[in-house]
C-alpha positions as MATLAB code, in Angstrom:
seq = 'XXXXXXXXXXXXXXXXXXXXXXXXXXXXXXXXXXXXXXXXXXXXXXXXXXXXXXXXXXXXXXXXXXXXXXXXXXXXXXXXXXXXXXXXXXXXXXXXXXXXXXXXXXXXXXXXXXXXXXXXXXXXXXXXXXXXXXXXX';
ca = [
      78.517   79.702  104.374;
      81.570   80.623  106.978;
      83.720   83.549  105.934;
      87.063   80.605  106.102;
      85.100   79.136  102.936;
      87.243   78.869   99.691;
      84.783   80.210   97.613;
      84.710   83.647  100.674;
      88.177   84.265  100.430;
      88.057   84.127   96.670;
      85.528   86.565   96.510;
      87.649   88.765   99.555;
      90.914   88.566   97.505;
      89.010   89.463   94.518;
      87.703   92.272   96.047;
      90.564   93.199   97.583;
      92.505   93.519   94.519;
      89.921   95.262   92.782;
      89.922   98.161   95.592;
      93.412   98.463   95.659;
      94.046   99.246   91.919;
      90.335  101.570   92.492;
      92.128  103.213   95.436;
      95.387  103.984   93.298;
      93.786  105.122   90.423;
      91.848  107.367   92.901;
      95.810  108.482   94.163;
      97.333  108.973   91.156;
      94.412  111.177   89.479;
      93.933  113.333   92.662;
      90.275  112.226   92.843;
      88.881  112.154   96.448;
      86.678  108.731   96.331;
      85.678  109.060  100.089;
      84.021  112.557   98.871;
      80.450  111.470   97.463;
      80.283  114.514   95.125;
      83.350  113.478   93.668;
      82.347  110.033   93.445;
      79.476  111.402   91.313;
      81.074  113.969   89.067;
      83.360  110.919   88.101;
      80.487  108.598   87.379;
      78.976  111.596   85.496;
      81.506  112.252   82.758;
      80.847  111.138   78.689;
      82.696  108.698   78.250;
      85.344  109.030   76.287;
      85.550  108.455   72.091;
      87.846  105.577   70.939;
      90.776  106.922   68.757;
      90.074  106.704   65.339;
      93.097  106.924   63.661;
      96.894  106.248   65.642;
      98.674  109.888   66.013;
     101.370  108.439   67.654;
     105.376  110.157   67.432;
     108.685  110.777   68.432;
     110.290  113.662   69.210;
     112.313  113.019   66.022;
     109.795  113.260   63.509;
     108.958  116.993   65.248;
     106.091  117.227   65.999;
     106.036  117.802   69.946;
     102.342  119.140   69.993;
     101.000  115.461   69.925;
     103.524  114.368   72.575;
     102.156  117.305   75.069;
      98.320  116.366   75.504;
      99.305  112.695   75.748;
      99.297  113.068   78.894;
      95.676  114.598   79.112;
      94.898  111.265   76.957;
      96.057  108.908   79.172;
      94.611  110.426   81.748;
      91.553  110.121   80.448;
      91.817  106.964   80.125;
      92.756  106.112   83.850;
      89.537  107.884   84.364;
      87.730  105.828   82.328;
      89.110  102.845   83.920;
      88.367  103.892   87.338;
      84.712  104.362   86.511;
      84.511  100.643   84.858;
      86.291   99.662   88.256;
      84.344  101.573   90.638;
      80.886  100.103   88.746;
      82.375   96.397   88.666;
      83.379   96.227   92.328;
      79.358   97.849   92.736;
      78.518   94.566   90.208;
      80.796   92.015   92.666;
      79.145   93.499   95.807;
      75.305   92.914   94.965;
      76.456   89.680   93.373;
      77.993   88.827   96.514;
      75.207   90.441   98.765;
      72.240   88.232   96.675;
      74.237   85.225   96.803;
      75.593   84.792  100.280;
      73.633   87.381  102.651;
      74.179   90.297  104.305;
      76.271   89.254  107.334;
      79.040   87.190  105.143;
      79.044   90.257  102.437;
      80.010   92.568  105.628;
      82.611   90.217  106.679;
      84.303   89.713  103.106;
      84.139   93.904  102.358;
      85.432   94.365  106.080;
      88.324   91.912  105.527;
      89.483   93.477  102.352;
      89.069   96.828  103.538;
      91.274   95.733  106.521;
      94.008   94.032  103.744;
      94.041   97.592  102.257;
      94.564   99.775  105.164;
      97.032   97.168  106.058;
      98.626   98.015  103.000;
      98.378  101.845  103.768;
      95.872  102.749  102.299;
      93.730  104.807  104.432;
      89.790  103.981  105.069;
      87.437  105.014  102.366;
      90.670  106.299   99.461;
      89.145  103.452   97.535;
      85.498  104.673   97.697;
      83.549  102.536  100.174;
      82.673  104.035  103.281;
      81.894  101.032  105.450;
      79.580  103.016  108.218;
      77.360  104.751  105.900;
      77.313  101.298  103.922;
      75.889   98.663  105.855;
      74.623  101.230  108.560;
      72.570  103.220  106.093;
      68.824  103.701  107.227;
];
């Protein structure tokens, strides 16, 4: 299979996208993804309990003490959705890897990566550091 393929640059702009929302989820909750021990403390949280009952207000019925650890909640949350993301682009790559080979899995994740830093993103802020990955002994 040749990287031009359709079904390649499906998979490249899949990945692509998936590292760019990984990579600003990474930003925007001050989480270093190109720092392994990071990476790991992340993957190592509980995950967090659904919400049982809604709490929700407005500042008009009062009660500001819900409104103040929303915040904490929806971070949280981001959390959570960066670890789903982090394990389903870790799902996509071995997917890719079994299905297509090793030297057309380095060219898609090298493309993307290239989209992102395009993009400014800078190498490794979504996770993946290229060297250590295909270079790993």
């Amino acid at each position: 299979m040749q990287i031009n393929d359709d079904q390649a640059q499906r998979l490249r702009a899949s990945l692509e996208s998936l590292s760019e929302r990984i990579g600003r989820l990474a930003i925007g909750l001050g989480i270093k993804l190109d720092d392994q021990r990071a990476v790991q403390k992340l993957m190592a949280q509980p995950q967090i309990p659904p919400i049982e009952k809604e709490r929700r207000s407005t500042p008009a019925e009062g009660d500001i003490s819900i409104l103040s650890t929303s915040g904490e909640r929806r971070a949280a949350h981001l959390r959570e959705e960066l670890r789903g993301l982090l394990v389903l682009r870790y799902h996509l790559e071995t997917v890719i890897l079994n299905d297509n080979g090793l030297k057309v899995t380095q060219q898609i994740i090298e493309q993307a990566e290239q989209h992102l830093i395009h993009k400014g993103f800078k190498p490794g802020a979504n996770g993946l550091d290229l060297d250590n990955f295909f270079n790993a002994k």
